[in-house]
N, C-alpha and C positions, 0 to 999 in steps of 0.2 A: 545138259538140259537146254530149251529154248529159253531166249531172254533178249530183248529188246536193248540194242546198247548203240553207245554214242558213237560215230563212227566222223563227228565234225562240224561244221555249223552247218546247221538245218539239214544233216545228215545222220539217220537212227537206221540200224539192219535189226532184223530177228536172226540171231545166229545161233550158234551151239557154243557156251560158255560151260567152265567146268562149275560141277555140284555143289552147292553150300555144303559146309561140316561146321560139325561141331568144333568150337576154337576154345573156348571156358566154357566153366563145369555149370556156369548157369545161360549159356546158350540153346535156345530150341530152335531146329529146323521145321518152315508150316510147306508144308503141300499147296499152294495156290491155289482158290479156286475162282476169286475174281480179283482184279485188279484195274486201275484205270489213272487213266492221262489230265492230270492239275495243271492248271496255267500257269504254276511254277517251274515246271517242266519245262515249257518251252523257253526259261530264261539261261534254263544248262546249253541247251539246242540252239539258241542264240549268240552263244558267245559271252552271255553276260557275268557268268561263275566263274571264277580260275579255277584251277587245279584239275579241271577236267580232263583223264588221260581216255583217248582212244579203246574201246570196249569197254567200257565202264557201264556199270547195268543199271538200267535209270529206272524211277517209278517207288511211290511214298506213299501212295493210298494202297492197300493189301488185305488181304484177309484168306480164311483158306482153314486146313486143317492141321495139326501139331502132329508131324511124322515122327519127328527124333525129341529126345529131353538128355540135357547134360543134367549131373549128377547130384548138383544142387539146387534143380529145379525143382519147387512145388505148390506153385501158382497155376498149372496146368500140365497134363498129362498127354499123353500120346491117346492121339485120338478126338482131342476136343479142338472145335470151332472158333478160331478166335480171329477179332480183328489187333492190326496193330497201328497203334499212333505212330506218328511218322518221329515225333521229335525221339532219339537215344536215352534215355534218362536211367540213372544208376540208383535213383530212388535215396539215397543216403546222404548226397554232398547238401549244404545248406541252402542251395537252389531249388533243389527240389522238394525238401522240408519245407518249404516255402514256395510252394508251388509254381515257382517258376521252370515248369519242368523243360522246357527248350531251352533253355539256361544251363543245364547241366555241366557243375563241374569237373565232370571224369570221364564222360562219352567221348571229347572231344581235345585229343592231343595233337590238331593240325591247327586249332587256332583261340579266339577270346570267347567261340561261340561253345553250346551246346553241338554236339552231335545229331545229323539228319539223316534219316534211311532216303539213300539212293539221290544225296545230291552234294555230291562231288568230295574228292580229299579236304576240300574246304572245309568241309562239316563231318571229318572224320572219316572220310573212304567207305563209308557203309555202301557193298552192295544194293542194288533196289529191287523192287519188288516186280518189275512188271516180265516176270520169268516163272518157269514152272515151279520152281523151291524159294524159299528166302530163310537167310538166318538172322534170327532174331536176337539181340545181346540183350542182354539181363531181362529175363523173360518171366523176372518173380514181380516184376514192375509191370510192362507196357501191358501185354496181350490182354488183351477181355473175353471172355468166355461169351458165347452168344447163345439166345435160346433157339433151339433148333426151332417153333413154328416161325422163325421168321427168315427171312428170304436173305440174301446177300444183298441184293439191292435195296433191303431196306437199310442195312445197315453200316455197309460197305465203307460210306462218308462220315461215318467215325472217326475214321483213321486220317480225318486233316480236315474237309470243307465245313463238316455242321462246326466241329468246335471251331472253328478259325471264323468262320461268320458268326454263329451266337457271341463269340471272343469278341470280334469285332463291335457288336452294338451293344453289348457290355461297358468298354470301357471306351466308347463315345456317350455313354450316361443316357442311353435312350429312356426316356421315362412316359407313364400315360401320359397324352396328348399333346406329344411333343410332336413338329415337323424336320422327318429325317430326310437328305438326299442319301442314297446311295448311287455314288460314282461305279460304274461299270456295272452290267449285268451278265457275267460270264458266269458259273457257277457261285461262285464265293456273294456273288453283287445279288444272284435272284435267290439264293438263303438268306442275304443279311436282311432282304426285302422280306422275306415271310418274318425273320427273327423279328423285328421292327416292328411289323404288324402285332406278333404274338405279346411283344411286351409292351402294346396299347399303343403305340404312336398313332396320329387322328389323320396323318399327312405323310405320305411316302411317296418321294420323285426319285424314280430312274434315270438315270444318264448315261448313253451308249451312241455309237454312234452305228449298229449293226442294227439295221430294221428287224431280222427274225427275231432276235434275243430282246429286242425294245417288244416286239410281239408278243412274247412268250412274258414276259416282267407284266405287259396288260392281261393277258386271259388267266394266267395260273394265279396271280397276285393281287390282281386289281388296285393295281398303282398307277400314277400319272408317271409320264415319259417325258423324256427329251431329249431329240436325238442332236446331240450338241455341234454338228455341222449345218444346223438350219441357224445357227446365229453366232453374231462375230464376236460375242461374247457371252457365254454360257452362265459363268461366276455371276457377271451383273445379273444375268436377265433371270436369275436363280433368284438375289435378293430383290429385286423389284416386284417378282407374283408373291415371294412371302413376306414380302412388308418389313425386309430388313433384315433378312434372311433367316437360315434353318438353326434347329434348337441343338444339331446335331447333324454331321458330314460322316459317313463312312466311306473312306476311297479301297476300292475292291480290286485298282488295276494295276496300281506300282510300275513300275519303269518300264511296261510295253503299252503306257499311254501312248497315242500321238504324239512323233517324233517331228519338232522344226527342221529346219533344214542344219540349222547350228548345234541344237543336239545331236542329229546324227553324226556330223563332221565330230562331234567331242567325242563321241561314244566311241566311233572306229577308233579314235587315236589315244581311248582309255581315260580320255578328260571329265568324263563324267559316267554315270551308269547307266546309261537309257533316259526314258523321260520324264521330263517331272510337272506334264501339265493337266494332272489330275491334281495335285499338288495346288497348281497357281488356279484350277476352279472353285477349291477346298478353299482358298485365303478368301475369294472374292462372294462365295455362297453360305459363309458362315454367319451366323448375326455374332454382336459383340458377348463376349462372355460364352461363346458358345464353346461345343467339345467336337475333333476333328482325330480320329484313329484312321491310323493308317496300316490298312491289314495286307493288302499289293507287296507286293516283295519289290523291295528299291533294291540298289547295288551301292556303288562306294562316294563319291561327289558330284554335289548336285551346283551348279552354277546360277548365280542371281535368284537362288532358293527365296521367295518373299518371307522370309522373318518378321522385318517390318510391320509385315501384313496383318501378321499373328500377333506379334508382343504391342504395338499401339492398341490393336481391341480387344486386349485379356483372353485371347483364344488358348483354350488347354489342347494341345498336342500330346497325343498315345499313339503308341507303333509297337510292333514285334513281332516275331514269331509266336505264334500262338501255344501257350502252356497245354496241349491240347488233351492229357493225361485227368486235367480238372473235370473236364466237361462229358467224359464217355460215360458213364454212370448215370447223372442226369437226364442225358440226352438219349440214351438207352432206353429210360423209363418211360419218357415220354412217347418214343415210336414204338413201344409195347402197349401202353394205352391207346392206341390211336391218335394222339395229339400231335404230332408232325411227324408230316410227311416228306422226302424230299426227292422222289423215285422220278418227279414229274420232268427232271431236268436231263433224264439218261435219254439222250435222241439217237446213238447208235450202243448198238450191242456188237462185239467184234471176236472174232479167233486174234489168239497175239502171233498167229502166223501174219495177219494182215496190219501187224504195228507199225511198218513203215505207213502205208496207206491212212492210218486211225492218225497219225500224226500232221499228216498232209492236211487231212480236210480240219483236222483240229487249230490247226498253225491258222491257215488260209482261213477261216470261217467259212469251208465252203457244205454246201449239201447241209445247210440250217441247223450244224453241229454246232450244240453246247456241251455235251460233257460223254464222254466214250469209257465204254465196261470193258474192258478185255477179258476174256477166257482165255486161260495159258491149255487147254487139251483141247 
């Protein structure tokens, strides 16, 4: 089959990799039929993941049709539509009875984490999805059946953006008329910005420092901007318009914030995991007592991390991978009602013949790319 894989930093081919199979009797293989490129992606492609070996097939948002079923399968049948959450979950260990489904005790025998479709031996070896097959492990948990009148693209970001953004202004405690920043408006940052609206917040600020995607956060969302290279201090000039700052920070960009010159020098030599100055706008834009999730995928040590910052004004700090197995049912209901939409942020539609290309413009932000659909035929 075709399938997009890592070939080195900042180096992905579309090659011919061999066929998913069935490995346990509760594994199903889905047929592809859309798939697409997460700015987590680009921290495999960076450097930033160990474990990553050469041809390794990358891609965690997925959906498509169920070709094959092992034996103990019967959550779904051959033939049905399903998306799949990205996190592994075995559905039984007490992580996941506890809905910490990225948590997962048993997906994950390379390390303390949960299991991740398509990002890296680190989180278990799982093949990814952005290829014409994917196999699915325990398949009586993740997949969701989808209702045929709806489209892929409405529902496609199931499988990791809607839950990881609603996740995210969840447990930053967004409440009616609260004033949220959301840090980055890449995918994850212009969902957490609708999610924020939808659970009544009176005040929503964008922070980016990419004029199209600060564009696109005004006309699709109608939130205030700011593009935080217009001031020599973003943090402050965050708390000075809200009077002391916001009731609530979601940072959407994790370690491919704006690199200093001294985190890069760490990062190349592994002293730190990329940057952490979405981090240092988060301590300085927060009001006292406020709540600050961090949904961005960080790496392993962060140097002159302001704690400080955080423990002097009773700031609550929440992070993680998002349990995203909670949220597909919900959020389902809602894009069956018509109540959220999130189609408005797919600006290229692509063959995954062209995945080197989809990743280029994606990396670089070039050609007014926020978020890329792949078609594996």
């Amino acid at each position: 089959m075709k399938a997009i894989v890592y070939e080195g930093i900042r180096d992905v081919e579309v090659k011919q990799v061999k066929d998913p199979a069935i490995q346990k009797s509760d594994d199903i293989i889905v047929k592809v039929t859309s798939t697409a490129i997460c700015g987590s992606d680009l921290h495999l492609v960076h450097g930033f993941i160990p474990n990553l070996p050469k041809g390794f097939v990358l891609g965690h948002e997925t959906m498509g049709i169920v070709e094959e079923v092992g034996k103990d399968v019967t959550k779904v049948k051959k033939g049905d539509r399903v998306i799949v959450p990205f996190p592994v979950s075995c559905g039984h260990c007490w992580y996941c009875e506890h809905d910490l489904w990225s948590q997962c005790d048993n997906s994950n025998p390379n390390g303390e984490t949960g299991g991740l479709l398509g990002y890296s031996n680190t989180f278990g070896g799982y093949d990814g999805g952005q290829a014409q097959y994917l196999r699915v492990p325990y398949a009586n948990v993740g997949p969701t059946i989808i209702p045929e009148e709806l489209t892929d693209e409405q529902v496609l970001f199931l499988t990791d953006i809607l839950p990881t953004s609603l996740w995210g202004v969840d447990i930053a405690e967004v409440k009616p008329n609260d004033t949220v920043v959301v840090l980055g408006s890449g995918p994850v940052g212009l969902l957490a910005q609708k999610w924020a609206i939808y659970k009544g917040a009176k005040r929503v600020i964008a922070v980016d420092r990419v004029g199209y995607r600060l564009e696109h956060a005004r006309k699709y969302n109608q939130v205030e901007t700011i593009n935080f290279e217009d001031y020599d201090n973003t943090g402050e000039y965050i708390k000075e318009i809200t009077g002391g700052g916001a009731d609530a920070v979601v940072d959407c960009v994790g370690m491919d914030g704006k690199m200093s010159t001294i985190e890069k020098i760490e990062s190349a030599l592994k002293l730190q995991g990329g940057s952490k100055s979405a981090i240092e706008i988060a301590s300085q834009a927060i009001r006292k007592g406020g709540t600050v999730a961090l949904v961005g995928v960080y790496g392993s040590k962060y140097n002159a991390f302001p704690l400080g910052d955080f423990f002097s004004r009773n700031i609550t700090l929440r992070m993680g991978q998002c349990p995203a197995h909670t949220y597909v049912d919900p959020i389902l209901e809602l894009i069956k009602d018509g109540k959220f939409d999130a189609t408005d942020i797919i600006t290229h539609r692509l063959s995954i013949d062209e995945g080197k290309h989809a990743y280029g413009i994606f990396d670089a932000k070039e050609d007014n790319c926020i978020k890329v659909v792949l078609k594996p035929n």
